[in-house]
Biotite code that builds the C-alpha atoms (Angstrom):
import biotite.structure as struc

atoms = struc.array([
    struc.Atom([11.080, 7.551, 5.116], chain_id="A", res_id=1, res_name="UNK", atom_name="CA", element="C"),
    struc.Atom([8.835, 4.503, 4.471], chain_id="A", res_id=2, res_name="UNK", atom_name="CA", element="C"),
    struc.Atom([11.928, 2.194, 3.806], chain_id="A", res_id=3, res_name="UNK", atom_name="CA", element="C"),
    struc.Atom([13.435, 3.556, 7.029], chain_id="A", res_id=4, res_name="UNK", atom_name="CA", element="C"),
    struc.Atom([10.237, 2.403, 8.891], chain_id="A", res_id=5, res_name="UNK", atom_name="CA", element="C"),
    struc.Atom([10.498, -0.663, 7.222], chain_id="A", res_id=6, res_name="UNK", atom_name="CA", element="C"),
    struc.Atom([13.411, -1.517, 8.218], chain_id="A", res_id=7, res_name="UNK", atom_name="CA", element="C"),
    struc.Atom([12.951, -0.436, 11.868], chain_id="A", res_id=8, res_name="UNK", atom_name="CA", element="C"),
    struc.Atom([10.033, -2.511, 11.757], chain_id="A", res_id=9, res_name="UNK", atom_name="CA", element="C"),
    struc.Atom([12.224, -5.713, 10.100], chain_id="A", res_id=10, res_name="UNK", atom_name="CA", element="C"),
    struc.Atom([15.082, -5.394, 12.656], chain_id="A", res_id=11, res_name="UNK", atom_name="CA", element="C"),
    struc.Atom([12.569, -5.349, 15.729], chain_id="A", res_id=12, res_name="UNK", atom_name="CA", element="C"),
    struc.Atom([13.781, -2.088, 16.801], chain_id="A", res_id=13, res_name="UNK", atom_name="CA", element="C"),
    struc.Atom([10.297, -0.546, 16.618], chain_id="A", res_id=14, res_name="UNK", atom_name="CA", element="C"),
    struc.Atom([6.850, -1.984, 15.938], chain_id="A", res_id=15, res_name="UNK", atom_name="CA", element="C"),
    struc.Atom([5.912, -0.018, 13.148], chain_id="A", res_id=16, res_name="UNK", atom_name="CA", element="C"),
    struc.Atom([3.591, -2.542, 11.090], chain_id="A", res_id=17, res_name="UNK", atom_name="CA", element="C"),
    struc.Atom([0.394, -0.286, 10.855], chain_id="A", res_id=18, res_name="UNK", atom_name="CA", element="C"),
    struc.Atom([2.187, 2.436, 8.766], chain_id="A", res_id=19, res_name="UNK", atom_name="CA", element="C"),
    struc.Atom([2.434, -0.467, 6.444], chain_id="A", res_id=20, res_name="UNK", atom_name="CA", element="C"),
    struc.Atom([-1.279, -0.606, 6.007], chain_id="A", res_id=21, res_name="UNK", atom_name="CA", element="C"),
    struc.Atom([-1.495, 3.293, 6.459], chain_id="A", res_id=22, res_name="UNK", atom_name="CA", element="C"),
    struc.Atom([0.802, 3.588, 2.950], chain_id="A", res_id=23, res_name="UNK", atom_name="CA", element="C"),
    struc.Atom([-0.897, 0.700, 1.163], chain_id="A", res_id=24, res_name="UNK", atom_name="CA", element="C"),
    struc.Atom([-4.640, 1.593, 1.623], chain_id="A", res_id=25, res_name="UNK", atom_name="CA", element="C"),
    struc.Atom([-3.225, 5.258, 0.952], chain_id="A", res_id=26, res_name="UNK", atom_name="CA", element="C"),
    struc.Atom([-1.587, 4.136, -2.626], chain_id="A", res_id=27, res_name="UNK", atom_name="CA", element="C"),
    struc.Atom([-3.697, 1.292, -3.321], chain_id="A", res_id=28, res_name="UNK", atom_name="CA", element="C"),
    struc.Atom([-6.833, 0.622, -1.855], chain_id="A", res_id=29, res_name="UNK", atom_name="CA", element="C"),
    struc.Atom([-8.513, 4.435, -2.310], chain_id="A", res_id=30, res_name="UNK", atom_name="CA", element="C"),
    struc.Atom([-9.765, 5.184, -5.431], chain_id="A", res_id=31, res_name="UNK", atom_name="CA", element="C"),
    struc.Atom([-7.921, 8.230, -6.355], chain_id="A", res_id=32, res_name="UNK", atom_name="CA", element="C"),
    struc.Atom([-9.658, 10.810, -8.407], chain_id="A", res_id=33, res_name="UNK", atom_name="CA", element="C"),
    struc.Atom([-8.762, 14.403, -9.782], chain_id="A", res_id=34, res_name="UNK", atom_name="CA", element="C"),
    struc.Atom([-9.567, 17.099, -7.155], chain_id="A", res_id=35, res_name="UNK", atom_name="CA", element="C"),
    struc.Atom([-12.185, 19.502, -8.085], chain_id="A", res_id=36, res_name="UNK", atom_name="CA", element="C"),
    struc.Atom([-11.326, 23.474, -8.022], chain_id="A", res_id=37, res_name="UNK", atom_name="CA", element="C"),
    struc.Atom([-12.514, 23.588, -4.355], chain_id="A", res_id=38, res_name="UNK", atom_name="CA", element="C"),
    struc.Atom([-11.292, 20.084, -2.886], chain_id="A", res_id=39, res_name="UNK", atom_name="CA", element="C"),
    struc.Atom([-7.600, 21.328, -1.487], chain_id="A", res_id=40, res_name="UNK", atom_name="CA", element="C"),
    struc.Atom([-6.095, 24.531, -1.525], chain_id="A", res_id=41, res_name="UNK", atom_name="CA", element="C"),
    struc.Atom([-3.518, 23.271, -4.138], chain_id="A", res_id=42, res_name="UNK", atom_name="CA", element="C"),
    struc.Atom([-6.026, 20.791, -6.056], chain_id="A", res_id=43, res_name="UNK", atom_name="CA", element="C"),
    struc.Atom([-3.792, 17.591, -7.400], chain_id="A", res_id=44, res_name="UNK", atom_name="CA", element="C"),
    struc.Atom([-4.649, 15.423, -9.943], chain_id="A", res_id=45, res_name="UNK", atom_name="CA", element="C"),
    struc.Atom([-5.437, 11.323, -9.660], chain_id="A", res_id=46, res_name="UNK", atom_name="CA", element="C"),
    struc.Atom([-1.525, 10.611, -11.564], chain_id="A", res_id=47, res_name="UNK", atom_name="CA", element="C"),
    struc.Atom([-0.116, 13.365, -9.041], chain_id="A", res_id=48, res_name="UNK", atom_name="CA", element="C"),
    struc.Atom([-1.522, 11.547, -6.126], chain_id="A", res_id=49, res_name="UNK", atom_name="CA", element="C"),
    struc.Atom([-0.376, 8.059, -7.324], chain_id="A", res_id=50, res_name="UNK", atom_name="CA", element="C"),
    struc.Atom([2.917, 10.033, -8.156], chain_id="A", res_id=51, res_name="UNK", atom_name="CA", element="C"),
    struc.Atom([2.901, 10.778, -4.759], chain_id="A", res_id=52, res_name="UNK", atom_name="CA", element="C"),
    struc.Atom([2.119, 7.763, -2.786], chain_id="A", res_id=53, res_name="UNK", atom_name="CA", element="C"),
    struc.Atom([2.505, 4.410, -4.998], chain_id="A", res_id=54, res_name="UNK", atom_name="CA", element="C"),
    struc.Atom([6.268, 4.987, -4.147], chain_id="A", res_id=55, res_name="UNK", atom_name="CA", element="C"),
    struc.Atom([6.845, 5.164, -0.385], chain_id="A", res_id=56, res_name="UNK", atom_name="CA", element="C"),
    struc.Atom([3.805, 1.672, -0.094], chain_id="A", res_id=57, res_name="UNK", atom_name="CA", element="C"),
    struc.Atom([6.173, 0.056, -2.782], chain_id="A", res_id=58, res_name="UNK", atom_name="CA", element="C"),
    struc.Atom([8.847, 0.976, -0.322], chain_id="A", res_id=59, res_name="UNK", atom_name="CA", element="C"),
    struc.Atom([7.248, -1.496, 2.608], chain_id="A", res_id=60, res_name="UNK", atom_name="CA", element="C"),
    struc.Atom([7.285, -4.175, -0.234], chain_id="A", res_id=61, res_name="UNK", atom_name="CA", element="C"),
    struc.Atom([10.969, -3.707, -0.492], chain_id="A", res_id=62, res_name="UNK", atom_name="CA", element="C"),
    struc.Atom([11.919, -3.433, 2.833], chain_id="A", res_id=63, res_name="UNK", atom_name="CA", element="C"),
    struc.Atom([9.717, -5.881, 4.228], chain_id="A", res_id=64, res_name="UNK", atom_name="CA", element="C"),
    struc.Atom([9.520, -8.601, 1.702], chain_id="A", res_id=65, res_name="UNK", atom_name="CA", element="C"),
    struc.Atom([8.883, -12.059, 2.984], chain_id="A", res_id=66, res_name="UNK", atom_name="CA", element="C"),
    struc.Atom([8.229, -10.897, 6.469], chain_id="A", res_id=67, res_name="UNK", atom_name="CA", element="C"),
    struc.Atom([5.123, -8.788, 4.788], chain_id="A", res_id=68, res_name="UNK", atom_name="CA", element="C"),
    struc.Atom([3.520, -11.577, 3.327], chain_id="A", res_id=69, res_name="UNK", atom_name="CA", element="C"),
    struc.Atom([3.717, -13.828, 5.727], chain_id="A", res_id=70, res_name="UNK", atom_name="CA", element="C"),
    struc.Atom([2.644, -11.192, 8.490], chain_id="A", res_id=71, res_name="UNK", atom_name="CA", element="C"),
    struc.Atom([-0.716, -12.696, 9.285], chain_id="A", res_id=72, res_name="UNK", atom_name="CA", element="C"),
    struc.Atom([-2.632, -10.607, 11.847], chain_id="A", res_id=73, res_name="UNK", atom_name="CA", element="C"),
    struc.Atom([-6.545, -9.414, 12.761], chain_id="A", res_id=74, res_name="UNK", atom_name="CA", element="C"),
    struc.Atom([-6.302, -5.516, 13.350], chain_id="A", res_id=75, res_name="UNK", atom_name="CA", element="C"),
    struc.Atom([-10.171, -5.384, 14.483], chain_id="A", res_id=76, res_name="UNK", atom_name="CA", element="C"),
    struc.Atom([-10.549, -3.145, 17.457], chain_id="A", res_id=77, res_name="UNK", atom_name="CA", element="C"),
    struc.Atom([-11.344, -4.782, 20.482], chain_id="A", res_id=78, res_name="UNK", atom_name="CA", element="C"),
    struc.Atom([-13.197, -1.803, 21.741], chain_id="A", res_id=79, res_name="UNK", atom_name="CA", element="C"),
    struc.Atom([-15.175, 1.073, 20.786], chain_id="A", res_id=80, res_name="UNK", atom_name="CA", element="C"),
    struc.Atom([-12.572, 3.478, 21.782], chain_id="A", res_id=81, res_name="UNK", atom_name="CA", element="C"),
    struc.Atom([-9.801, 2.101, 19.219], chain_id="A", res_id=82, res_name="UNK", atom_name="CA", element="C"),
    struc.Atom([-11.132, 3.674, 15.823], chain_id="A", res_id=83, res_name="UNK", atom_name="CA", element="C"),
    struc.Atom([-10.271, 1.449, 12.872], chain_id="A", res_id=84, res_name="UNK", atom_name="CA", element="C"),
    struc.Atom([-6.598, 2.192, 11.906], chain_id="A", res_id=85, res_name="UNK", atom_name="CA", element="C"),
    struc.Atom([-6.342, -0.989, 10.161], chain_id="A", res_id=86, res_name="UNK", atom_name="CA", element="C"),
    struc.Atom([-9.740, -0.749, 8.052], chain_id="A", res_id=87, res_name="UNK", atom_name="CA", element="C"),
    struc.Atom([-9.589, -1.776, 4.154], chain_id="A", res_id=88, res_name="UNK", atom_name="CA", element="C"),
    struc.Atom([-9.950, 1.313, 1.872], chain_id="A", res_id=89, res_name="UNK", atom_name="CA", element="C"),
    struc.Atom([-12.854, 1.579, -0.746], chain_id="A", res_id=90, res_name="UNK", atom_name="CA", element="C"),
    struc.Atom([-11.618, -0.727, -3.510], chain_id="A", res_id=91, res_name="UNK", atom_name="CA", element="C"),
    struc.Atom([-10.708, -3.145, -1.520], chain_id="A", res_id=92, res_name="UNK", atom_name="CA", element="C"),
    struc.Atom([-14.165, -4.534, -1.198], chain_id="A", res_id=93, res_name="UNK", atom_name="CA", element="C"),
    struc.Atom([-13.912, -8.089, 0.518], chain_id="A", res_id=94, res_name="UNK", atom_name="CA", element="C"),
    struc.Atom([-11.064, -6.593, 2.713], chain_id="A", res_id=95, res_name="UNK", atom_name="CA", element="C"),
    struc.Atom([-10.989, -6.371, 6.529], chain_id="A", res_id=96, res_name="UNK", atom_name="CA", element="C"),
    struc.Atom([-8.803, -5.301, 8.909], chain_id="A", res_id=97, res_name="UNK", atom_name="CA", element="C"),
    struc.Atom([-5.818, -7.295, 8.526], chain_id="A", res_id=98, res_name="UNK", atom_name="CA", element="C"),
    struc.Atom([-2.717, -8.400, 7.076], chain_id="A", res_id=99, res_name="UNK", atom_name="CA", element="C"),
    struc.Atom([-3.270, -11.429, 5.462], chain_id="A", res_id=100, res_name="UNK", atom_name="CA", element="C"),
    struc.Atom([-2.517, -13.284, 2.033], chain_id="A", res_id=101, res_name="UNK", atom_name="CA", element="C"),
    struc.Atom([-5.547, -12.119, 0.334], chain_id="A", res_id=102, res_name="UNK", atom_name="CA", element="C"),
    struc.Atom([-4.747, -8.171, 1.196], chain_id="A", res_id=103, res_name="UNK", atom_name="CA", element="C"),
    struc.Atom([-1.299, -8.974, 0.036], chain_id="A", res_id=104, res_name="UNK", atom_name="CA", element="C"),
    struc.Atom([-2.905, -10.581, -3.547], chain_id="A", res_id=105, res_name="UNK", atom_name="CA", element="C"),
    struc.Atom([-4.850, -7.464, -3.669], chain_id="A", res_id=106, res_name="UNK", atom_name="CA", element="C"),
    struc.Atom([-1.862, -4.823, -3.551], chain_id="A", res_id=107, res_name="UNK", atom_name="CA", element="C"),
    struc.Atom([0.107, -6.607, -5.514], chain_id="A", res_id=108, res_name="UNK", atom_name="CA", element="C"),
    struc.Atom([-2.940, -6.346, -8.667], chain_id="A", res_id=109, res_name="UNK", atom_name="CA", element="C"),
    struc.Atom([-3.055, -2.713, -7.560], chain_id="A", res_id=110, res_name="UNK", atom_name="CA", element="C"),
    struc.Atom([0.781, -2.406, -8.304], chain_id="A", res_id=111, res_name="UNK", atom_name="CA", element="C"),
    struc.Atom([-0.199, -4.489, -11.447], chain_id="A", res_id=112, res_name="UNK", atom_name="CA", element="C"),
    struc.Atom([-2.848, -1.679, -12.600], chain_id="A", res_id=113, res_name="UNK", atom_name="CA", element="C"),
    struc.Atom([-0.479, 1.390, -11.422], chain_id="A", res_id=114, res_name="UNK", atom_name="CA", element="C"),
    struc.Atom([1.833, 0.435, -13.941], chain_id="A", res_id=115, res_name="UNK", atom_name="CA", element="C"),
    struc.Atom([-1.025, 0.745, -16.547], chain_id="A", res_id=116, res_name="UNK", atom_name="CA", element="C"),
    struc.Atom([-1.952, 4.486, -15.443], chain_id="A", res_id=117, res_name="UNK", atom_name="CA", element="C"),
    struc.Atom([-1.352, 6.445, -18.121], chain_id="A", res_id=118, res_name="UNK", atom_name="CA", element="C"),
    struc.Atom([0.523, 9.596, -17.125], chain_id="A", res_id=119, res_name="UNK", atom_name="CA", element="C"),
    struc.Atom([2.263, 7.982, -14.186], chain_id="A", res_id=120, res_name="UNK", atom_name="CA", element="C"),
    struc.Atom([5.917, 9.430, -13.960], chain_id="A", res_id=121, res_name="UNK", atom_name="CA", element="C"),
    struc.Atom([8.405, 6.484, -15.332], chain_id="A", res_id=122, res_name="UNK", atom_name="CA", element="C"),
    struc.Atom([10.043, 6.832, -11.800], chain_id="A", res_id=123, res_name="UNK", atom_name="CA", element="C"),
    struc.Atom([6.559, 5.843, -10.585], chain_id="A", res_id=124, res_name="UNK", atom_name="CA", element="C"),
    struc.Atom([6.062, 3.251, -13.024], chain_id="A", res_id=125, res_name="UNK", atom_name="CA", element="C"),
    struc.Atom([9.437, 1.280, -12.174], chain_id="A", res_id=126, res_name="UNK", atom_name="CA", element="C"),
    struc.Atom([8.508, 1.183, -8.426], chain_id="A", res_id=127, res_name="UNK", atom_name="CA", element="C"),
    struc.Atom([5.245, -0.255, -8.797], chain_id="A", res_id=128, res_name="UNK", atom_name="CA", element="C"),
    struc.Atom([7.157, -2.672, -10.968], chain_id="A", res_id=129, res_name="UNK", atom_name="CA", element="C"),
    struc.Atom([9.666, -3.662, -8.705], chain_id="A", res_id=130, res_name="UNK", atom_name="CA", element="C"),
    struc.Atom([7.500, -3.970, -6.106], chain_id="A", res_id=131, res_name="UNK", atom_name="CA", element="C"),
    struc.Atom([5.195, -6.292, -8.292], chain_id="A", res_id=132, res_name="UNK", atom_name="CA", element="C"),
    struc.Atom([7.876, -8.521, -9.422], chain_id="A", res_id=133, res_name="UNK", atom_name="CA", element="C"),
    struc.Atom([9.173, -8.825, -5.964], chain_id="A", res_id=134, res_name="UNK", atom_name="CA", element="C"),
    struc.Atom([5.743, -9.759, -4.475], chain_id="A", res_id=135, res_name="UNK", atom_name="CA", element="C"),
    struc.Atom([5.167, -12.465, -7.635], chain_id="A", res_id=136, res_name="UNK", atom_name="CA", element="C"),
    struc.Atom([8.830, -13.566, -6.787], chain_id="A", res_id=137, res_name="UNK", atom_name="CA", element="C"),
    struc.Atom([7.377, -14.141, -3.046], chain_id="A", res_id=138, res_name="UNK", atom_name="CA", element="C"),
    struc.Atom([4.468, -15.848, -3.848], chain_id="A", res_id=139, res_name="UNK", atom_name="CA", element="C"),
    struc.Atom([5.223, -17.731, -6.715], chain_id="A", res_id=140, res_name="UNK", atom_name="CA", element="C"),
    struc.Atom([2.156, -16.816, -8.482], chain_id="A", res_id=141, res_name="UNK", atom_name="CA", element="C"),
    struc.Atom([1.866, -14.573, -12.025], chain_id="A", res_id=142, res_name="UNK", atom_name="CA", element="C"),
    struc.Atom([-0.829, -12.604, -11.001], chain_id="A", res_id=143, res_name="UNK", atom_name="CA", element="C"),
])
């Protein structure tokens, strides 16, 4: 479904840029951590989780591409009433709410480290990859 949105969201069809930042603080920006016995009625585990959700924000990568990184916009409400849809998640600590090139630098070292989780599905694994090599591919940069 994420691709789908992305490509909505590349063709102009439908503005659908903040479920771009929904997926990556989800997958990369939260520090995921093992539920405890009482957390969720089915507790999951921190590799289920990333199992779960590194895929569909690797899927915005893919879709998206160029037109992600070079999306440059301020997502601070401009009133009181607007919540914070676009607000950085816990790890990213310098982050605000935005798409810029330094939130892109920062998902693509999250992909970076997903590929490093041990336990990860391989299926997992190879998503965060492609969507690593395509981001360094973008940028030009190794890291």
């Amino acid at each position: 479904m994420e691709y789908f949105y992305a490509l909505l969201t590349r063709s102009g069809v439908f503005d659908l840029w903040i479920y771009a930042i929904w997926a990556m603080r989800a997958a990369l920006e939260e520090e995921l951590t093992d539920d405890g016995p009482n957390d969720a009625h089915e507790p999951g585990t921190k590799v289920q989780k990333y199992d779960g959700l590194v895929p569909g924000a690797a899927m915005w990568v893919l879709g998206l591409g160029e037109e992600l990184y070079e999306k440059e916009e301020d997502l601070t409400p401009s009133a009181p009433n607007q919540g914070k849809p676009g607000r950085p998640g816990k790890l990213w600590t310098d982050g605000k709410a935005e798409f810029s090139e330094a939130r892109w630098k920062f998902w693509k070292k999250r992909f970076g480290e997903v590929m490093e989780i041990e336990g990860t599905r391989k299926e997992t694994v190879d998503i965060a990859k492609q969507a690593y090599e395509l981001m360094q591919k973008i940028d030009g940069e190794g890291a």
